[in-house]
C-alpha positions in Angstrom: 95.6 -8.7 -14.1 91.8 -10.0 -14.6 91.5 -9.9 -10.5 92.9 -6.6 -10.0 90.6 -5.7 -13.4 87.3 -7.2 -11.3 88.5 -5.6 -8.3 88.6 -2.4 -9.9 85.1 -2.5 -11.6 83.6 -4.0 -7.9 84.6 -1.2 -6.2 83.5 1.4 -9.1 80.0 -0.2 -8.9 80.0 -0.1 -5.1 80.5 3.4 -5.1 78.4 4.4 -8.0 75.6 1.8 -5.2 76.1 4.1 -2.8 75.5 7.4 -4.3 72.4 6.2 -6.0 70.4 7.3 -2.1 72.5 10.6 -2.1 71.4 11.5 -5.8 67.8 10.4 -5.3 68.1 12.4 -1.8 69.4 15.5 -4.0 66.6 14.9 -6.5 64.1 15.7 -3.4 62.7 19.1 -3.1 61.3 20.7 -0.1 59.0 23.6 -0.3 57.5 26.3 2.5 54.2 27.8 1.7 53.2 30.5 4.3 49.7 32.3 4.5 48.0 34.6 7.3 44.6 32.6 7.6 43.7 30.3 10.6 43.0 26.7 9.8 39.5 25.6 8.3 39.7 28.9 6.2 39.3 28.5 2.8 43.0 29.1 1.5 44.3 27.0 4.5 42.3 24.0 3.6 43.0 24.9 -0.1 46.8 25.3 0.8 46.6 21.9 2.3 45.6 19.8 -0.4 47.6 22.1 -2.8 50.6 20.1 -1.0 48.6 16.8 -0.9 48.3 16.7 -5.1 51.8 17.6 -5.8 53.3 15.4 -3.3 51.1 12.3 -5.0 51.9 13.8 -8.4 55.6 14.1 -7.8 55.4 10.6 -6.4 56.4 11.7 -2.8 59.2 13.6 -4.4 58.0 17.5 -3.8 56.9 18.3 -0.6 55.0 21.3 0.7 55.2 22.6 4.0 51.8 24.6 4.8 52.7 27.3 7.6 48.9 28.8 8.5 48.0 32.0 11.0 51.3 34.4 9.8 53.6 32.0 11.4 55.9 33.6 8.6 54.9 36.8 9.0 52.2 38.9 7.7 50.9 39.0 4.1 53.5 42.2 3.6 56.3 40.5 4.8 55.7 37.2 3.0 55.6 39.0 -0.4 58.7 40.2 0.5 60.1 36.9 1.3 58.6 35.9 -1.9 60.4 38.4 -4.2 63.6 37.6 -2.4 63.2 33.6 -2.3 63.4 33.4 1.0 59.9 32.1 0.8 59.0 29.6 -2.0 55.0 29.8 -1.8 52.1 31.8 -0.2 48.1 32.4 -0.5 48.4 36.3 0.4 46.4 39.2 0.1 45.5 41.4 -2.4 45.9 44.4 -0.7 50.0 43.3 0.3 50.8 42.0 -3.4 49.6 45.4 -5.0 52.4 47.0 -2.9 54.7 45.3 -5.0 52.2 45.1 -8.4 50.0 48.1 -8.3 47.1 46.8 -10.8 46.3 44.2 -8.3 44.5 47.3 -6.1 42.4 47.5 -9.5 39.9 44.3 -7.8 39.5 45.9 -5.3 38.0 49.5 -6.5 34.3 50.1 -4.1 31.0 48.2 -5.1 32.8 46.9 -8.7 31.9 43.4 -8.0 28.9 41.9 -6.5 30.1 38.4 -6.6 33.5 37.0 -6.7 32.1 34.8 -9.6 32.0 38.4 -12.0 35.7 39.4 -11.0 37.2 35.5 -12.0 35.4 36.1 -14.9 38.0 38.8 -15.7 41.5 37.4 -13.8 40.6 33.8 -15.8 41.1 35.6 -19.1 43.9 38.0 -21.0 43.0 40.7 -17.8 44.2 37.9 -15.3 47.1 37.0 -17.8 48.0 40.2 -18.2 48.6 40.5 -14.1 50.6 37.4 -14.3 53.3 39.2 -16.2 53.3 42.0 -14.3 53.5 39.8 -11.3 56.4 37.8 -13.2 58.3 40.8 -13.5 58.5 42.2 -9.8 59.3 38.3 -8.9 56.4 36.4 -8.6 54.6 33.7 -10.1 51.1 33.6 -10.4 49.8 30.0 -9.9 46.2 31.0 -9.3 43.9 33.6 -8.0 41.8 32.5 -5.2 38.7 33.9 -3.8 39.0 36.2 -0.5 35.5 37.1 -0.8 33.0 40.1 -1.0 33.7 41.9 2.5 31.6 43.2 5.2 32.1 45.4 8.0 31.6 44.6 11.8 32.1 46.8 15.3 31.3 46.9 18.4 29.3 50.3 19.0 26.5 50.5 16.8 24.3 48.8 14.0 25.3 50.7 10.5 22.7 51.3 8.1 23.3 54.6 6.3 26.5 56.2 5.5 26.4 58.6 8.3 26.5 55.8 11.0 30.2 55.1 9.5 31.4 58.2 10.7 34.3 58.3 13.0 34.2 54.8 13.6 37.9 53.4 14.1 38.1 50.9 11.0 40.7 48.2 11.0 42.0 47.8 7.3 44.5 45.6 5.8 48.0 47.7 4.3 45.6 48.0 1.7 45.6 51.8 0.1 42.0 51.2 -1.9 40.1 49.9 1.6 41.6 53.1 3.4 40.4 55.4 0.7 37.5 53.8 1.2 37.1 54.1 4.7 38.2 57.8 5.0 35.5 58.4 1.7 32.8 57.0 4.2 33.8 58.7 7.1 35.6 56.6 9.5 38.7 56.6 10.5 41.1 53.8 9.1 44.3 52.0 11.9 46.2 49.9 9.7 46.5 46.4 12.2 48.0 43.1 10.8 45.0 40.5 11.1 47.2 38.3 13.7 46.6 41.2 16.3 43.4 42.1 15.4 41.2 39.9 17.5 43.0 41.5 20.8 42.7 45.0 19.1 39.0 44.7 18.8 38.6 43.3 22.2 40.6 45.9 23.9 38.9 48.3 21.9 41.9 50.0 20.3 39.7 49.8 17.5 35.6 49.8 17.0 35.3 47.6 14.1 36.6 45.9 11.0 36.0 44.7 7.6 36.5 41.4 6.5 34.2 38.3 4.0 32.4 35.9 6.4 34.9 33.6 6.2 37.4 35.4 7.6 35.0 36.8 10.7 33.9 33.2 11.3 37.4 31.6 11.4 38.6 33.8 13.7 36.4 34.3 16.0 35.6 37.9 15.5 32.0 37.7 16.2 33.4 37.2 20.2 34.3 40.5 20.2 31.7 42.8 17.3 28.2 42.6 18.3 27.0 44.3 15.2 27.4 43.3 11.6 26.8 45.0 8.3 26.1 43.5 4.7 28.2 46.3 2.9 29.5 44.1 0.1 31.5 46.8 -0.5 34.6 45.6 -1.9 35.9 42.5 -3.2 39.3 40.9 -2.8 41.2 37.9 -4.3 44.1 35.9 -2.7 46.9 35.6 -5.4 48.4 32.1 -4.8 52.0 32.7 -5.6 55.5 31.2 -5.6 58.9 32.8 -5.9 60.0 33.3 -9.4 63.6 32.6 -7.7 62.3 28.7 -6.8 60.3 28.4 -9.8 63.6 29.1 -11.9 64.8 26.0 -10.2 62.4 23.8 -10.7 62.3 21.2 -14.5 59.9 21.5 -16.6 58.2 18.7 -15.3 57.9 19.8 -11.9 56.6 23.1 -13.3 54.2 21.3 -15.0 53.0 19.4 -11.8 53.5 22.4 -9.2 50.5 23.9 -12.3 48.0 20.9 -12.2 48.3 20.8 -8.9 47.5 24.5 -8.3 44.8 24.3 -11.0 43.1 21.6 -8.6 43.5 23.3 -5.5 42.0 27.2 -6.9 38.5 25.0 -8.1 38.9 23.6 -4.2 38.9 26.6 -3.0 36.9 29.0 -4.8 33.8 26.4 -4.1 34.4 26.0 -0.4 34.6 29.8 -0.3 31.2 29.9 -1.7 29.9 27.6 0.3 31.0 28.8 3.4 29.4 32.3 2.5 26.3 30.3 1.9 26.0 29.0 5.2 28.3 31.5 7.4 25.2 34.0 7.9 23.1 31.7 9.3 25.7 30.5 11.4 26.9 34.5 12.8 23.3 35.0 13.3 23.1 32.1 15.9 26.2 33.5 17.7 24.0 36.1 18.6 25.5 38.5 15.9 22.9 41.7 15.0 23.1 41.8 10.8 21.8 44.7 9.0 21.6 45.8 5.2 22.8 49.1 4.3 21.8 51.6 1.4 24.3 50.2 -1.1 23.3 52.9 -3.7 24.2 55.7 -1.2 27.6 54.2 0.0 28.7 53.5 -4.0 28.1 57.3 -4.4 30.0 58.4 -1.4 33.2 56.2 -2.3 32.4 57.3 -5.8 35.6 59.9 -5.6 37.5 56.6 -5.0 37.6 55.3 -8.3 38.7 58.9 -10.2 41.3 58.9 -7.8 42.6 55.7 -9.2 42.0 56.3 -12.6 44.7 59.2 -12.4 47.4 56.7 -11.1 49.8 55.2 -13.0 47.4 51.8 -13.1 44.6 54.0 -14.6 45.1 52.3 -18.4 44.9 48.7 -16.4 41.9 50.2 -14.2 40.3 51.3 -17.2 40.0 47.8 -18.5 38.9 46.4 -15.5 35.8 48.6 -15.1 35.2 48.6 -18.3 34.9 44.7 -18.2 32.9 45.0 -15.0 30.5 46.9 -15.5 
């Protein structure tokens, strides 16, 4: 009776041995975060160590999978993926995300900010919170907002300087409805290209020019193909560094907690390198043989002026209001 009793308990413990790999394999999570920038951008090398922290945090037990240069898909198709959780993560666009969250277009309204230091002044407090929840609601999880920089146009025909050298000038925008409103309020005429194409686009000349921060123009090589560049500053854009509310339902609260430090870590990463690579991204373009001009600021705010009443009337306007009032 004792030996078929000991026999018995062996066998239990062998089994409950043996599953111990299988639960700790179940405990493992794996994670996809997709973005459209090339590698040594900003939100890639951001993205990157984003993965690096909550691997060491979660003691090797959360990994991320960092897919750069729309290897996913573009921004739009990613925030679809998002809402759907068929993506867990991405560093996306502004312009994409306000597809799904409207008040996101609100950060990007013409010549509000002049540094991206003035608009995380406003998404780091109850404005930023506030976007969070709308964000929560259509899906999304707001685990940062990253910097995407003050943007400037480029093209290949001629140097701009006043308003009247914008005019019909094919513009490459983003699916971003405030940068074509922008673009059509100064003249040109805006062709909606996803940024994977747009380097062939501008060397074929499908279209003249584009609009992008320095970042972006350096890191992909645009300057190959635009000989003339203008310091418009006229819009500024975040990248919302999401997850999918559908994987983040999943997750403990101690992963959550984690998945947040970690985040928090990699926003301060890459909000600085974004400045610094502004810093030293002029100098650099300029070498390349790149033409840079200054334009009359005061006379392009006033011709996109219509842009922002236009907004106002929308159904963000009460959001909008907020923002410019706590802009300017």
């Amino acid at each position: 009776m004792q030996r078929h009793k000991f026999i018995r308990t062996l066998v239990i413990t062998t089994a409950l041995l043996a599953a111990l790999p299988m639960a700790a394999q179940a405990q493992a999570i794996k994670l996809t975060l997709g973005h459209g920038a090339a590698p040594g951008n900003p939100r890639h090398e951001a993205a990157v160590k984003f993965a690096e922290i909550l691997k060491a945090k979660t003691a090797g037990r959360i990994e991320v999978q960092v897919a750069p240069s729309a290897q996913l898909g573009d921004d739009a198709a990613m925030v679809t993926a998002l809402r759907t959780g068929a993506l867990d993560m991405s560093a996306n666009s502004q312009g994409a995300v306000s597809a799904a969250v409207p008040e996101y277009a609100a950060y990007g309204m013409p010549f509000l900010f002049s540094t991206p230091a003035q608009a995380f002044k406003l998404l780091d407090g109850p404005l930023g919170q506030e976007l969070a929840q709308k964000s929560a609601e259509k899906g999304m999880v707001v685990l940062g907002y990253w910097d995407n920089g003050i943007r400037h146009m480029t093209n290949s025909k001629h140097p701009i300087n006043k308003v009247e050298d914008m005019k019909g000038l094919k513009m490459r925008t983003p699916p971003d409805a405030v940068l074509v409103d922008i673009m059509q309020a100064l003249g040109a005429d805006p062709q909606q290209i996803k940024f994977a194409e747009l380097y062939v686009a501008l060397q074929q000349g499908v279209v003249d020019g584009q609009e992008n921060p320095l970042v972006n123009i350096h890191a992909s090589k645009l300057y190959e193909v635009q000989k003339h560049l203008a310091l418009t500053s006229h819009m500024f854009q975040m990248t919302p560094f999401l997850m999918s509310k559908r994987t983040w339902d999943k997750l403990s609260d101690a992963d959550r907690k984690a998945v947040q430090e970690a985040a928090a870590e990699a926003t301060l990463l890459q909000r600085k390198l974004s400045q610094e690579a502004d810093d030293k991204l002029l100098v650099e373009l300029k070498a390349k043989g790149v033409l840079v001009t200054t334009v009359d600021k005061a006379a392009f705010a006033k011709a996109t002026s219509a842009v922002d009443d236009k907004w106002l009337a929308t159904p963000i306007g009460p959001y909008l209001k907020k923002v410019i009032a706590a802009a300017r």
